[in-house]
LUMFI-304615 format. One line per 3 residues: their letters; for each residue z, y, x of N, C-alpha, C. Coordinates in pm, 1 decimal. Layout:
! LUMFI-304615
a) Z,Y,X,Z,Y,X,Z,Y,X  ... .
END
This chain:
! LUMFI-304615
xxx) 815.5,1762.6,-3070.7,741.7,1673.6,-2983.8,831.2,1565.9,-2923.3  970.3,1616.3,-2891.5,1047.0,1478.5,-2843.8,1037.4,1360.6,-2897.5  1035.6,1351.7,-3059.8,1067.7,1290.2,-3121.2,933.9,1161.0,-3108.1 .
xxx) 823.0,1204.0,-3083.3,733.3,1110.4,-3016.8,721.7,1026.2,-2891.3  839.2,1053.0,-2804.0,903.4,951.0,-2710.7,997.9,877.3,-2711.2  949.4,726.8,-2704.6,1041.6,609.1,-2724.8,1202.7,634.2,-2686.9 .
xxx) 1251.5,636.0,-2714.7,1446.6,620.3,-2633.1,1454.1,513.5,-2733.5  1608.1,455.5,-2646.9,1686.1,414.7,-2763.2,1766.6,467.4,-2873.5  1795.7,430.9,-2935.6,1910.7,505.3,-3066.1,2012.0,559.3,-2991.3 .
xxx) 2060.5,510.2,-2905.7,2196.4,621.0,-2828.8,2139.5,744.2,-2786.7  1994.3,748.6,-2643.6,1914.8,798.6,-2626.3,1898.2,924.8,-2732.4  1802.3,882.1,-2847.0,1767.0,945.6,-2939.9,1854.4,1056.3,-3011.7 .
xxx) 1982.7,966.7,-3053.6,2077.5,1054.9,-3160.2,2158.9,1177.0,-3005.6  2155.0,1103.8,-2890.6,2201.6,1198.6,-2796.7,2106.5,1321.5,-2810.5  2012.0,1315.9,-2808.5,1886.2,1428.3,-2836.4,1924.2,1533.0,-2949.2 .
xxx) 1994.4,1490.8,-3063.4,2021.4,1507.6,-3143.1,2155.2,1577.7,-3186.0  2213.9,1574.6,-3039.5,2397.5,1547.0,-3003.5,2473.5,1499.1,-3153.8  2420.0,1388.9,-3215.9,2487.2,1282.9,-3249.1,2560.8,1185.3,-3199.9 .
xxx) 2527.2,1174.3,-3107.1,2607.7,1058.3,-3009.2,2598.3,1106.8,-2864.4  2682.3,1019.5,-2765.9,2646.5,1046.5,-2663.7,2533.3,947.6,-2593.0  2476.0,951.0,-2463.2,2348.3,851.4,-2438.8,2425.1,745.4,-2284.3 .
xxx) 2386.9,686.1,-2292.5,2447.6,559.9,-2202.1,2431.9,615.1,-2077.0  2578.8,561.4,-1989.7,2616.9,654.1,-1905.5,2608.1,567.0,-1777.5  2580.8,588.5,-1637.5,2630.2,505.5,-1566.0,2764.4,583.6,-1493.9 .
xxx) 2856.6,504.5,-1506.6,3029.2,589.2,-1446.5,3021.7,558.9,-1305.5  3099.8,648.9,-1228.0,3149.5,601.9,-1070.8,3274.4,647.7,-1081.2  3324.0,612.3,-1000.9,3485.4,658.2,-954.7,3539.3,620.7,-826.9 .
xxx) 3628.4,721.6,-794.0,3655.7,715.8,-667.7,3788.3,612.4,-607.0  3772.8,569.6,-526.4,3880.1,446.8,-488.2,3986.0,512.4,-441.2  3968.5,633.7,-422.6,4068.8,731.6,-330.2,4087.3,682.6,-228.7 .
xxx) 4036.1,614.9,-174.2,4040.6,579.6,-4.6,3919.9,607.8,62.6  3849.1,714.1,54.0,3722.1,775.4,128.3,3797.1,864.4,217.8  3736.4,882.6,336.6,3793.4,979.1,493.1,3666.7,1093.4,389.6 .
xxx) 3690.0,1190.9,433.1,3688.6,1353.3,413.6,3518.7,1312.0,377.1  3447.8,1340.6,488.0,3309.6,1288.0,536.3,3224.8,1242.5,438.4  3250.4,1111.8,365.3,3241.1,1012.6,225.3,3263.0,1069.0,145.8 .
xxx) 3386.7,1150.9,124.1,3388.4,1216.5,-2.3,3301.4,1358.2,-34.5  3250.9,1379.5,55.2,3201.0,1512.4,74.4,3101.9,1507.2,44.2  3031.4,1380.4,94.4,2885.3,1316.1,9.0,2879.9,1267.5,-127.3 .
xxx) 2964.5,1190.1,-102.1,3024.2,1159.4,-280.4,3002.1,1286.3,-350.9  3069.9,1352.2,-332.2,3076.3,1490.9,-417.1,2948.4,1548.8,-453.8  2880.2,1550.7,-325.9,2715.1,1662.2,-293.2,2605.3,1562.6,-421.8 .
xxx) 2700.6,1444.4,-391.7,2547.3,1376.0,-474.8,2528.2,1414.3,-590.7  2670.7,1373.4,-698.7,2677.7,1409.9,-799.4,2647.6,1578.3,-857.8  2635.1,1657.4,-791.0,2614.0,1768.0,-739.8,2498.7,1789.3,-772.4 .
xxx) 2439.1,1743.0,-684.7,2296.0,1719.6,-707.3,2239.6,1691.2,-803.2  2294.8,1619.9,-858.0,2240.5,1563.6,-1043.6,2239.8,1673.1,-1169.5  2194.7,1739.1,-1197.6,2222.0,1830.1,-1282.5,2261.1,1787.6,-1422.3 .
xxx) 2272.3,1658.7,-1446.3,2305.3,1628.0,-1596.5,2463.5,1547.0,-1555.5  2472.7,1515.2,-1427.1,2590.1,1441.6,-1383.0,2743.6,1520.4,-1443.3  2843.3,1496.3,-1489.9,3003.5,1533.1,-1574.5,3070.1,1429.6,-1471.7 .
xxx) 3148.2,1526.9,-1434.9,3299.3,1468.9,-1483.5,3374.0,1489.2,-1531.4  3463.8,1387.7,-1584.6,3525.6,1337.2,-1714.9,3688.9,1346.4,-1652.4  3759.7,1477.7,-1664.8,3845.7,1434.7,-1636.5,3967.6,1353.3,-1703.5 .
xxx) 3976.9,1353.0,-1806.4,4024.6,1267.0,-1874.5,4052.9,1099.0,-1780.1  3915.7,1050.1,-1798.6,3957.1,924.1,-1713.2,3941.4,922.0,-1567.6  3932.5,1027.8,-1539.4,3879.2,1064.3,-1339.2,3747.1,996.3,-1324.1 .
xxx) 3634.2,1002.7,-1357.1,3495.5,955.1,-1350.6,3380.5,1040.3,-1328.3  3308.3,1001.1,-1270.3,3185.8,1087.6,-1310.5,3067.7,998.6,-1358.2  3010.1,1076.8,-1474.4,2935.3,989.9,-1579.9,2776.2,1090.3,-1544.4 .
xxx) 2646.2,1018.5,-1553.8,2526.9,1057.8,-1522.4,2424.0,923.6,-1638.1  2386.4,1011.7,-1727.4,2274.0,903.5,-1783.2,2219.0,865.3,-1732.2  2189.8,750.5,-1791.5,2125.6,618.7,-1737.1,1988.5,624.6,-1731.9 .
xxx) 1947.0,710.5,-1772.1,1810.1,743.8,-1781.6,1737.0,845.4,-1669.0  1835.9,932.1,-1612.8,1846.9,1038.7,-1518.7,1900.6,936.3,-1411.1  2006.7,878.3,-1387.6,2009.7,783.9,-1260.5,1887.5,676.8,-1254.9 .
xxx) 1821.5,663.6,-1299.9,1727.2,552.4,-1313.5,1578.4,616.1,-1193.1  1571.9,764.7,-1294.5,1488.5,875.7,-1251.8,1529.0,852.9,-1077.4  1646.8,903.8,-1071.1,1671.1,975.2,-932.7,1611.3,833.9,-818.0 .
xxx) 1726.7,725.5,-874.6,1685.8,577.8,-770.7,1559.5,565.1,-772.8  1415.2,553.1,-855.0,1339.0,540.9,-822.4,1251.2,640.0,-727.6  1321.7,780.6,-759.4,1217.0,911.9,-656.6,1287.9,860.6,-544.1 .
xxx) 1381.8,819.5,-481.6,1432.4,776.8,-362.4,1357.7,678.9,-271.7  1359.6,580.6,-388.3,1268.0,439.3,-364.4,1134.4,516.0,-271.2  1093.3,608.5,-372.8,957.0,597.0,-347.0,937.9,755.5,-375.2 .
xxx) 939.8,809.7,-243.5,925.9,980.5,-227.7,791.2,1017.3,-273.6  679.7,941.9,-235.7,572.8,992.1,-234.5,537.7,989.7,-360.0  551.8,882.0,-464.1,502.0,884.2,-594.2,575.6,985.2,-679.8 .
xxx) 705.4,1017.1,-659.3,761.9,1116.2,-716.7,693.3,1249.4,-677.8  611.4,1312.6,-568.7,560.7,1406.6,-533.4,423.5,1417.0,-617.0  336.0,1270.7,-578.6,244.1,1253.4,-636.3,246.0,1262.6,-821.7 .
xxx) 354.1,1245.6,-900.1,332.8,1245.9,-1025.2,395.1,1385.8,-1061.8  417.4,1493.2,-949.2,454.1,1630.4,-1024.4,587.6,1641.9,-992.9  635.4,1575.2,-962.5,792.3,1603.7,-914.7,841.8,1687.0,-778.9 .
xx) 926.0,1736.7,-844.2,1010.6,1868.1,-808.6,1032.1,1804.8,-670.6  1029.5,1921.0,-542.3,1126.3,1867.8,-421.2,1208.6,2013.1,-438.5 .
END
């Protein structure tokens, strides 16, 4: 049944773990007081598809799943209203 929802080809072959799927990265400036980083941390945390990469010190979250999250933020109620998880 996946295979009947649009993605892109990165998207797609990620489905597939052919590839990986487009990422949005963050990284830390290392100049956050305790406090900041602690949130920093919780958020990504929070993301259940969110990695980090230690290799380049990043944390990587598809773009498709950050897209998700910013809009239930935007807008709490429609995320409740269309079935979404609190």
């Amino acid at each position: 049944m996946s295979n009947l929802i649009l993605l892109c080809r990165r998207c797609h072959d990620a489905a597939h773990e052919q590839a990986t799927a487009p990422t949005v990265d963050f990284k830390s400036t290392g100049n956050m007081s305790t406090a900041s980083f602690d949130a920093f941390l919780q958020f990504f945390q929070g993301l259940p598809t969110a990695r980090f990469d230690g290799d380049e010190n990043i944390w990587k979250v598809p773009k498709a799943d950050f897209e998700e999250f910013i809009e239930e933020v935007r807008n709490p109620q429609k995320a409740i209203a269309d079935g979404g998880e609190r």
